[in-house]
C-alpha positions in Angstrom: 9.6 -20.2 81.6 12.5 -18.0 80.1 11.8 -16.3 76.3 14.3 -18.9 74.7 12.5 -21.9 76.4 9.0 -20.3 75.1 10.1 -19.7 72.0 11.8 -23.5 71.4 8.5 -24.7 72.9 6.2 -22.7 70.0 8.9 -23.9 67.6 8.7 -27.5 68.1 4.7 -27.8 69.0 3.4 -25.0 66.9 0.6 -23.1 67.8 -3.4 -23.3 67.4 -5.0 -19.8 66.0 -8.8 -18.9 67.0 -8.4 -16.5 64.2 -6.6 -18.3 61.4 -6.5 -14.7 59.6 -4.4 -12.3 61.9 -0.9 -10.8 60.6 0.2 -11.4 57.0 -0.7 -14.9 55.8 1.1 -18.5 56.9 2.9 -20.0 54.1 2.3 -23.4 52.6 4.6 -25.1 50.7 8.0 -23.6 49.0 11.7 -23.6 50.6 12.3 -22.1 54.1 9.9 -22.2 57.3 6.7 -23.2 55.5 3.1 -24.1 57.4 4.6 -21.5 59.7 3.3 -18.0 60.6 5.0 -15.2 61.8 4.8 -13.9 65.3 6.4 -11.5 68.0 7.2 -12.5 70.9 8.3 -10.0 73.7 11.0 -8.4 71.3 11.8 -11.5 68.9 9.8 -12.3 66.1 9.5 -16.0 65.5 8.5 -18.1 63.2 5.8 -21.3 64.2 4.3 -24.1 62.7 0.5 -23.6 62.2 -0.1 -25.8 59.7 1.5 -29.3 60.8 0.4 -32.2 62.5 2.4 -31.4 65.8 0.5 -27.9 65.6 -2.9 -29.0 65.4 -2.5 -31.0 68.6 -0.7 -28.0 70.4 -0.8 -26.9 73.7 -0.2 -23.5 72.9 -3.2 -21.6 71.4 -3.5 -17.7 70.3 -6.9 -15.6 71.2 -8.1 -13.0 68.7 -6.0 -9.8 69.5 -7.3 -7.3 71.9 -7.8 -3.6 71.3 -4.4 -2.9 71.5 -3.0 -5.5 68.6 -1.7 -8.1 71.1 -3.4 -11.5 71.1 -2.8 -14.0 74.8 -1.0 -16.8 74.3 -2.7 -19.4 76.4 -1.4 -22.9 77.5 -3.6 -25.2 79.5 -6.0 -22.2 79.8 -3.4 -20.1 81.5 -1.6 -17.0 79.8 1.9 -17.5 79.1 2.1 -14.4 76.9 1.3 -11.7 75.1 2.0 -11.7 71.3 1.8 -9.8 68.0 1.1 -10.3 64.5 3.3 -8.8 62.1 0.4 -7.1 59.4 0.3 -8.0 55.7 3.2 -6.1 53.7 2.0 -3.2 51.4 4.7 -4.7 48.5 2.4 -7.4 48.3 -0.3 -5.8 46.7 1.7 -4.7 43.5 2.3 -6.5 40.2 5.1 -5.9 37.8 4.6 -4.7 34.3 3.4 -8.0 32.8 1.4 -8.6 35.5 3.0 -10.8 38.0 1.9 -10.4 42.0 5.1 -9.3 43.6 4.4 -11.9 46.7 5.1 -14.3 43.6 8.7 -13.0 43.2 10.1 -12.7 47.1 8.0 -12.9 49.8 8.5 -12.0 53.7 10.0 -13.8 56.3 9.7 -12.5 60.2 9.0 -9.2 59.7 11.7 -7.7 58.0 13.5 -10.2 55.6 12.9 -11.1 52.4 13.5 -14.1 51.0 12.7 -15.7 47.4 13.2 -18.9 45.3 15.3 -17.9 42.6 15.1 -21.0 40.5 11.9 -22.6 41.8 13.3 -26.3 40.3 15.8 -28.6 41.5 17.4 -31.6 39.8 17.6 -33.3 43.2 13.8 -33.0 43.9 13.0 -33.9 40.2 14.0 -37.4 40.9 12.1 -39.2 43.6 15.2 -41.7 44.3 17.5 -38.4 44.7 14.7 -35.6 46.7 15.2 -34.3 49.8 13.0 -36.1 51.7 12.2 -33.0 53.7 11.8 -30.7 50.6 8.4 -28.7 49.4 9.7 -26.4 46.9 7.9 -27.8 43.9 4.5 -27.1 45.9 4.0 -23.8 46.0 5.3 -23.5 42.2 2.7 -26.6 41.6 -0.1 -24.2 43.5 0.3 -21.1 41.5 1.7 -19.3 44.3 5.0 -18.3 42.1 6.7 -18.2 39.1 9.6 -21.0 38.1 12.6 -18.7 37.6 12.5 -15.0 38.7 14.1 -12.7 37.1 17.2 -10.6 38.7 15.3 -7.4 36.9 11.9 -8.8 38.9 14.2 -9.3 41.9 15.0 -5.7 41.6 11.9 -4.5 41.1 9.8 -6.4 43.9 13.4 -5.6 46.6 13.5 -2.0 45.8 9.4 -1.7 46.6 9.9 -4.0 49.7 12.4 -1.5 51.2 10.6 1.6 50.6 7.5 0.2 51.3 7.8 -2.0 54.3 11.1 -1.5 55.4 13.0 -4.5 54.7 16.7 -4.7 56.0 18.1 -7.8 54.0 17.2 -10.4 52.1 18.0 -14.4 51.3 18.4 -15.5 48.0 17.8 -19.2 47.7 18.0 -21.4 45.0 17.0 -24.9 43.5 20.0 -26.6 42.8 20.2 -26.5 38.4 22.1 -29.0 36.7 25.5 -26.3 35.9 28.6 -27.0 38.0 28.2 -23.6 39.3 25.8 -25.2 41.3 23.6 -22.1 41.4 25.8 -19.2 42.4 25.5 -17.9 38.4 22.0 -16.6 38.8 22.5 -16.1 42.2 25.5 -13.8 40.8 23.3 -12.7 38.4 20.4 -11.5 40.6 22.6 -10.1 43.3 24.4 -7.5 41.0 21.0 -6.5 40.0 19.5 -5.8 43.0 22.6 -3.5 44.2 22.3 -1.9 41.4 18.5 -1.2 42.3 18.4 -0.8 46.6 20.9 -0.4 49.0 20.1 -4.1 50.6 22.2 -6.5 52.3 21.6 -9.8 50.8 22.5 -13.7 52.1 23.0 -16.3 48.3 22.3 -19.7 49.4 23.8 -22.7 47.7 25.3 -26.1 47.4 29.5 -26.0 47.2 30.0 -25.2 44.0 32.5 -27.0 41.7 35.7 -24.4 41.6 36.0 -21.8 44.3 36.5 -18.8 42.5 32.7 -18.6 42.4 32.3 -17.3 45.6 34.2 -14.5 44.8 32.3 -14.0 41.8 29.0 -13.9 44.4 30.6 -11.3 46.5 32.0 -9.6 43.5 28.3 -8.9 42.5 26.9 -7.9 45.8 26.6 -11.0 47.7 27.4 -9.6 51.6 26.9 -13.5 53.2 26.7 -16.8 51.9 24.4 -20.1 53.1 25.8 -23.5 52.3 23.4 -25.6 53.7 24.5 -29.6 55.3 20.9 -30.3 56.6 22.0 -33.5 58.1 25.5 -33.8 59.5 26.4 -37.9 59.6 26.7 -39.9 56.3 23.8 -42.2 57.4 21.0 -39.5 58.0 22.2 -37.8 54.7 22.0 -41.1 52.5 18.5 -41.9 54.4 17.4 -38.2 54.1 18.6 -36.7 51.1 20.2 -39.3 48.9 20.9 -36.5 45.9 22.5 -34.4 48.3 24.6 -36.6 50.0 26.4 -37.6 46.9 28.3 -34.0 47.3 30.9 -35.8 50.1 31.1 -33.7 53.7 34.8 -33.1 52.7 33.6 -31.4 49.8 31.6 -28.6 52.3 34.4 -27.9 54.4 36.8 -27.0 51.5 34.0 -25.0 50.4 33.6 -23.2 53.9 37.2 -22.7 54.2 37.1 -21.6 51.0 34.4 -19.1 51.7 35.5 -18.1 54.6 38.5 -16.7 53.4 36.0 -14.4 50.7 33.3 -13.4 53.1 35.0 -13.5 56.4 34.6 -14.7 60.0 30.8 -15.4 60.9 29.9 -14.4 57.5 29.2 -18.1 55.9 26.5 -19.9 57.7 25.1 -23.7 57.4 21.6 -25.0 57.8 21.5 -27.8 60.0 18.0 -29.6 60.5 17.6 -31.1 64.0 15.4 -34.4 64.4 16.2 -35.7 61.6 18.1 -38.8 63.4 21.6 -36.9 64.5 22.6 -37.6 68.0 22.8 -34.3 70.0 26.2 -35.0 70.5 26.7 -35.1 66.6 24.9 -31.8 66.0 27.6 -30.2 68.8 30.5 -32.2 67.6 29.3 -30.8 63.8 28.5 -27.0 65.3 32.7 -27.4 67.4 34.0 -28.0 64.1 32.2 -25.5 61.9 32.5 -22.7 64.7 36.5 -23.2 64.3 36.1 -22.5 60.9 34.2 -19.1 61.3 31.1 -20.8 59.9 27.8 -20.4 61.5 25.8 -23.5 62.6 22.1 -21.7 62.4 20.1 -25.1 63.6 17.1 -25.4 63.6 14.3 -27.8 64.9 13.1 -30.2 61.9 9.7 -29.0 61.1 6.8 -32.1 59.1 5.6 -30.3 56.2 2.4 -31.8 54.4 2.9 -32.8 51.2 6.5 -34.0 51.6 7.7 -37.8 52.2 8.9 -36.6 56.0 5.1 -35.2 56.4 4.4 -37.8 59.4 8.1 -37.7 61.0 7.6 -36.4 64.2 9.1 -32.8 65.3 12.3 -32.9 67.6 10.8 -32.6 71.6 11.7 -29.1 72.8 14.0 -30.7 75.5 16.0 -32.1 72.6 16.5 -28.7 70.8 17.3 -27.0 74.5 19.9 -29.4 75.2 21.1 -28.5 71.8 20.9 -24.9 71.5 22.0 -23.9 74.9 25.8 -25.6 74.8 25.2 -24.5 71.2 24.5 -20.6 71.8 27.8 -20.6 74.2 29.9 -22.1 71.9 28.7 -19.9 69.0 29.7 -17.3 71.5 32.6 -18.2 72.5 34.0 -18.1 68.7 33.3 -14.7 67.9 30.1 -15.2 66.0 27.0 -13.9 67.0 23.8 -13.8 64.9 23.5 -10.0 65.0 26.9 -9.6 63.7 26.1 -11.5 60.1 25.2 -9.2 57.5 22.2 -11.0 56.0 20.5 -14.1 56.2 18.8 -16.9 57.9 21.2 -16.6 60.9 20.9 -13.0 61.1 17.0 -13.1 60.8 16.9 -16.2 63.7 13.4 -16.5 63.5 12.9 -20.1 62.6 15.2 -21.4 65.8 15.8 -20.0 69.4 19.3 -20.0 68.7 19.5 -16.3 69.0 18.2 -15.9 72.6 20.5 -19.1 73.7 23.2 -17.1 72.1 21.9 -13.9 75.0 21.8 -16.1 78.2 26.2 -16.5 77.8 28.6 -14.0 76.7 32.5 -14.5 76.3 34.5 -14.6 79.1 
């Protein structure tokens, strides 16, 4: 079995620990790859689901590591692979001034990306009729695990120690979506400028479209080096089904906000998130991932992960022969349009770790 089939295997059936406690903790709850824990594989660090439903019934399950850090990978019995645990960051065992944990502010995704909430609320997941039906981030806010709204001087703070401290190369600022027609990209603005100002980091702003354009430029004007404008779903009927609050922002309205972005950020630079097994056709994903890759936009898809807690919490994951016959043609065409997730600057396309795209994208090159 090649790395990228392995990996899209882990991905979509998880993985069962004997030792639940190796590498930095699995997260629970929150936005991005939650009930997932990170782990190397060969030279790519991944992230898999630990926590789920499809996980618990895995084939795949992970010995306590040997003398020399690296844990077997077993399936039916048999070693498939030898893996590693990236170890607990040092960052996370300071507080700020008034007290707050710094793995309440940004934590870490892979091994050297961090990510944070900014605004920790949404007015899409407030409103049961309007949620995502795929979204947690109220649960780690409902847990204690952080704070509602960081601020960009805590952004600062906790970014600057992260780099010094653990080495962290970029980070992903994500937000709830607030009720301003900015749509977010004010405090993502906001935070940005304030952690240039702090740390030489790159950093990915993730957002819906907002309202007027010129705020994209504002985002880059404070520091922003790559922007996320996540569709999730890419036909009308899974959006209404799937994120009813979401889908009342019309496709058009993304792709004048791509183009738009493009034009600020530049080719490759602006990325979308695009949720596989949600009910889109393969052929929808690749008709969706020809039409974005002619913009410059990156299609980072990813297989649809159950997280507990959340009205998708018994939808089953995508089967790993799905997501192949996906992210092969997908990793080509990618490719083949001048975008390649090592060239973006920051971000969940440039980290990779929560699809195989990035070895699909290795098995092709131009011609």
């Amino acid at each position: 079995m090649s790395e990228s089939d392995l990996i899209n295997e882990l991905q979509t059936k998880g993985m069962r620990m004997v030792d639940p406690s190796v590498g930095h903790e699995s997260r629970r709850g929150g936005a991005g790859p939650s009930d997932h824990k990170a782990v190397t594989v060969g030279d790519v660090t991944v992230m898999v689901p630990v926590h789920t439903a499809p996980a618990f019934d895995s084939p795949y399950v992970v010995e306590t590591p040997g003398a020399d850090g690296r844990s077997r990978l077993l399936k039916a019995g048999a070693e498939v692979a030898r893996v590693r645990f990236p170890t607990r960051p040092r960052f996370y065992d300071l507080k700020t001034a008034e007290g707050v944990p710094y793995n309440q502010i940004a934590v870490l995704h892979s091994r050297d990306v961090l990510a944070t909430t900014v605004l920790q609320t949404c007015i899409r997941y407030e409103s049961r009729k309007k949620t995502c039906q795929f979204c947690s981030i109220g649960q780690s806010l409902a847990a204690g695990r952080t704070v509602a709204r960081k601020t960009p001087e805590q952004l600062a703070e906790v970014a600057k120690a992260a780099v010094e401290l653990d080495g962290v190369r970029h980070m992903v600022l994500t937000t709830g979506t607030p009720g301003g027609k900015d749509r977010g990209a004010a405090i993502l603005a906001d935070s940005a400028r304030a952690i240039k100002a702090a740390v030489d980091l790159p950093i990915q702003a993730q957002c819906e479209p907002p309202e007027d354009d010129i705020w994209h430029q504002h985002m880059k004007d404070a520091g922003v080096d790559a922007l996320g404008m996540h569709l999730e779903a890419v036909t009308p009927e899974v959006r209404q089904r799937i994120m009813p609050g979401k889908a009342s922002v019309p496709l058009e309205k993304y792709f004048s906000s791509f183009a738009a972005a493009v034009k600020v950020f530049g080719h490759g630079q602006v990325s979308t998130y695009i949720l596989a097994g949600l009910g889109d056709t393969r052929e929808a994903i690749l008709d969706m991932g020809e039409r974005l890759c002619a913009m410059g936009v990156y299609p980072f898809v990813v297989p649809f992960v159950p997280i507990s807690g959340t009205p998708l919490e018994s939808h089953p994951a995508p089967s790993s022969e799905f997501m192949a016959s996906v992210l092969r043609p997908l990793g080509e065409m990618v490719v083949r349009a001048g975008m390649r997730s090592e060239d973006i600057k920051a971000g969940c396309g440039k980290c990779g770790a929560c699809s195989a795209l990035s070895t699909y994208e290795k098995l092709k090159v131009p011609a």
